[in-house]
matplotlib code that plots the C-alpha trace (Angstrom):
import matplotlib.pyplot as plt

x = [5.1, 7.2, 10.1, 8.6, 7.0, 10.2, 12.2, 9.2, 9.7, 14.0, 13.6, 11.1, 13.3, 16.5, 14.3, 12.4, 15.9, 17.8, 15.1, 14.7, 18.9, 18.7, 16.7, 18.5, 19.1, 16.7, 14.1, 14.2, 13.9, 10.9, 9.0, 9.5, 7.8, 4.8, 4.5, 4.7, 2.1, -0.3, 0.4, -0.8, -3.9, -4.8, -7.6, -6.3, -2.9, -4.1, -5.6, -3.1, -2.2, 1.4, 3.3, 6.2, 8.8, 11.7, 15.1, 15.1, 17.7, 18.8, 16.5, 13.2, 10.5, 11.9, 8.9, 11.1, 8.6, 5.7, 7.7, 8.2, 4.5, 4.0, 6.5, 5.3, 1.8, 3.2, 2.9, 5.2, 7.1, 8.6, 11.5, 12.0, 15.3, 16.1, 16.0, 16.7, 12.9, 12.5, 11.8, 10.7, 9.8, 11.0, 10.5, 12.7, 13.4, 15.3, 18.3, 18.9, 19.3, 22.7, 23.8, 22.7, 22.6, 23.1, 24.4, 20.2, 19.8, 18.0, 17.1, 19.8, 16.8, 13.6, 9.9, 9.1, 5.6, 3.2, 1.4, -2.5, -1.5, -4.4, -4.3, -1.2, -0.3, 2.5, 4.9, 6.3, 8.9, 8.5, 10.7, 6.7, 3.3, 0.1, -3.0, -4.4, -2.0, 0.3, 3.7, 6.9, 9.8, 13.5, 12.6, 13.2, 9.9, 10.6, 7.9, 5.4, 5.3, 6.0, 2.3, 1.1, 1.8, -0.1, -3.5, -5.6, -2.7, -2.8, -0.1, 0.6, 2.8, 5.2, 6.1, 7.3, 4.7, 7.1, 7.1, 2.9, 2.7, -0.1, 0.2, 2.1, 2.6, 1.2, 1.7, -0.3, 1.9, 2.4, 0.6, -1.5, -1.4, -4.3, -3.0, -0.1, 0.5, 2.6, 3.4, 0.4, -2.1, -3.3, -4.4, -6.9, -8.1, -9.2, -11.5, -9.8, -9.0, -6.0]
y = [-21.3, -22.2, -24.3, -27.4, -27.1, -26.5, -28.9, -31.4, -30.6, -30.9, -34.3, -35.7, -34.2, -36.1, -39.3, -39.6, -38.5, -41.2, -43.3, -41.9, -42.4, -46.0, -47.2, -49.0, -47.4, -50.5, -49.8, -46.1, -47.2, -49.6, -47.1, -44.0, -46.3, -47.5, -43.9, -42.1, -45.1, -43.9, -40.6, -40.8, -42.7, -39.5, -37.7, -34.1, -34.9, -36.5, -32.9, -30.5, -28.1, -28.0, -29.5, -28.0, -31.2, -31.3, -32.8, -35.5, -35.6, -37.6, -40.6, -38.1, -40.0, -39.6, -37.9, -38.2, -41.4, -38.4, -35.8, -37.8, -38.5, -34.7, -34.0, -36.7, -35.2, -31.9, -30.5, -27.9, -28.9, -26.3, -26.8, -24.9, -22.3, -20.5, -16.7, -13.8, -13.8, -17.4, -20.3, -19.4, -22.1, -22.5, -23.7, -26.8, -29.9, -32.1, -32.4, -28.7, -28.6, -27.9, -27.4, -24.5, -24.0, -26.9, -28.3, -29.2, -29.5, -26.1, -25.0, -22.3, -20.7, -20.8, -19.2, -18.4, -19.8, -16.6, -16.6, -17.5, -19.7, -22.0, -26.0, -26.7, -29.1, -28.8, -32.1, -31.9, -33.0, -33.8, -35.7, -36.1, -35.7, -36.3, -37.5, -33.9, -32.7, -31.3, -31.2, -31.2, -29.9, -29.0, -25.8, -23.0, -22.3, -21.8, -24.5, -22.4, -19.0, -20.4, -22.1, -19.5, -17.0, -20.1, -20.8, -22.2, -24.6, -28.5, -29.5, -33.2, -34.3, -37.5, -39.5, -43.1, -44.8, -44.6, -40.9, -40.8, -40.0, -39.5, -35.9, -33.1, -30.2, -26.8, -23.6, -20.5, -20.3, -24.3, -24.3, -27.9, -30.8, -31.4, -34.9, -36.9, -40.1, -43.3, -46.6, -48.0, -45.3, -41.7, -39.2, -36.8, -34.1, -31.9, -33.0, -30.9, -30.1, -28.0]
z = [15.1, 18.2, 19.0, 19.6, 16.0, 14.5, 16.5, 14.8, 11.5, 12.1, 13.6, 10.8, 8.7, 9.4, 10.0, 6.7, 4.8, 6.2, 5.0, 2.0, 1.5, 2.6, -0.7, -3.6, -6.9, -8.3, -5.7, -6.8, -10.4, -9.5, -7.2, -9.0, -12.4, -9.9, -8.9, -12.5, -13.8, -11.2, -11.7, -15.7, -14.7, -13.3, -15.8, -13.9, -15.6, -18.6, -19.5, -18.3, -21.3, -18.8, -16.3, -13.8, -13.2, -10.9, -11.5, -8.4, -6.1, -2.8, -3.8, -4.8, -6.8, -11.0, -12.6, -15.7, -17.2, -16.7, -18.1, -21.4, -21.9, -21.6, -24.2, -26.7, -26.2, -27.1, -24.0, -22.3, -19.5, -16.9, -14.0, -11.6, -11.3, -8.0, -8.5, -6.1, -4.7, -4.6, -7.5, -11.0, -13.5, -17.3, -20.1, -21.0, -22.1, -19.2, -21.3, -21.0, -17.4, -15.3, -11.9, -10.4, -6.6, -4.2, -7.0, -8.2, -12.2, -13.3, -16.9, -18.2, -19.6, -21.2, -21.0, -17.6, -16.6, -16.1, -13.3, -13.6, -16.6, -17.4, -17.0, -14.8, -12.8, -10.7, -9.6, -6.5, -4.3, -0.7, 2.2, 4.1, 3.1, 5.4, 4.0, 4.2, 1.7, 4.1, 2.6, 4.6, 2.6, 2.6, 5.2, 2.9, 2.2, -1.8, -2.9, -0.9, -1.9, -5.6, -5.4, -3.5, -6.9, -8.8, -6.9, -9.7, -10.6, -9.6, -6.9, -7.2, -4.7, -5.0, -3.1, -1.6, 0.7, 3.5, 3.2, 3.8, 7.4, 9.7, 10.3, 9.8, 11.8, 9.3, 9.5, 8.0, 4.9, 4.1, 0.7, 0.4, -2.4, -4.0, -4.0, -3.4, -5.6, -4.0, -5.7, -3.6, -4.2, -4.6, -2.0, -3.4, -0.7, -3.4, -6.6, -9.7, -13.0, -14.0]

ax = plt.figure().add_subplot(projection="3d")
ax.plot(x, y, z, "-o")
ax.set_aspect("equal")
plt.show()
């Protein structure tokens, strides 16, 4: 991957933050709903056994609406924590979580979500996502190799509309959605069940 690729991702970056930042607190409220109602219309969620949720930050779609119906169907629920070798997820209930680093809620602890663990389905953030599943991050790279130690999990990225874009530029370790949901619709590149 060259300059010119990284210099792409930098400035789309910046762009679709600023964007991202400009939105109301009521707009965030009302898209994140429109987004989580889509999101449990989904029969690939519906028959998770588990989902991994994020604690949004800097205007991120709230999967908390999501994250309720999978605790009130007696479902685990998992959040990722930053560890020495990247992300690992626990076990928790979203009331349990506290700063951790960059100041991004984290569970204190919990049971960590084995790898090869049957019927997940992963939530996750995004500042772009192209209608391939391409998924343009923070730039650390920590979503990544966490899916990459879960293949036969379900990643469901979330998103605004505005953060759809045309294309994104990939590289060998960018690890795909196998859809991304909006308040306007859902983008399934991959038919599956957790």
């Amino acid at each position: 991957m060259g300059k010119d690729h990284a210099d792409t991702k930098q400035t789309l970056r910046r762009r679709m933050r600023a964007a991202r930042a400009s939105l109301s607190p009521d707009l965030v409220a009302e898209l994140g709903a429109a987004v989580c109602a889509r999101l449990l219309g989904l029969p690939s969620f519906l028959a998770s056994r588990a989902v991994v949720a994020y604690a949004p930050i800097d205007n991120e779609v709230d999967p908390s609406a999501a994250v309720k119906a999978t605790l009130a169907a007696g479902k685990a629920v998992y959040y990722p924590r930053r560890a020495p070798d990247g992300l690992e997820f626990l076990e928790s209930d979203p009331a349990w979580l506290a700063p951790g680093r960059g100041a991004i809620p984290e569970p204190l602890d919990g049971s960590p979500l084995s790898a090869g663990t049957e019927g997940v389905v992963f939530l996750v953030p995004g500042v772009a996502f192209d209608p391939r599943g391409v998924r343009l991050g923070r730039g650390a790279g920590c979503y990544d190799r966490a899916l990459a130690r879960h293949p036969t999990a379900l990643r469901v990225g979330l998103a605004y509309e505005m953060q759809v874009v045309p294309s994104l530029p990939e590289a060998t370790w960018d690890v795909p959605m196998d859809a991304v949901v909006t308040e306007a619709r859902v983008l399934v590149r991959k038919e599956t069940s957790p």
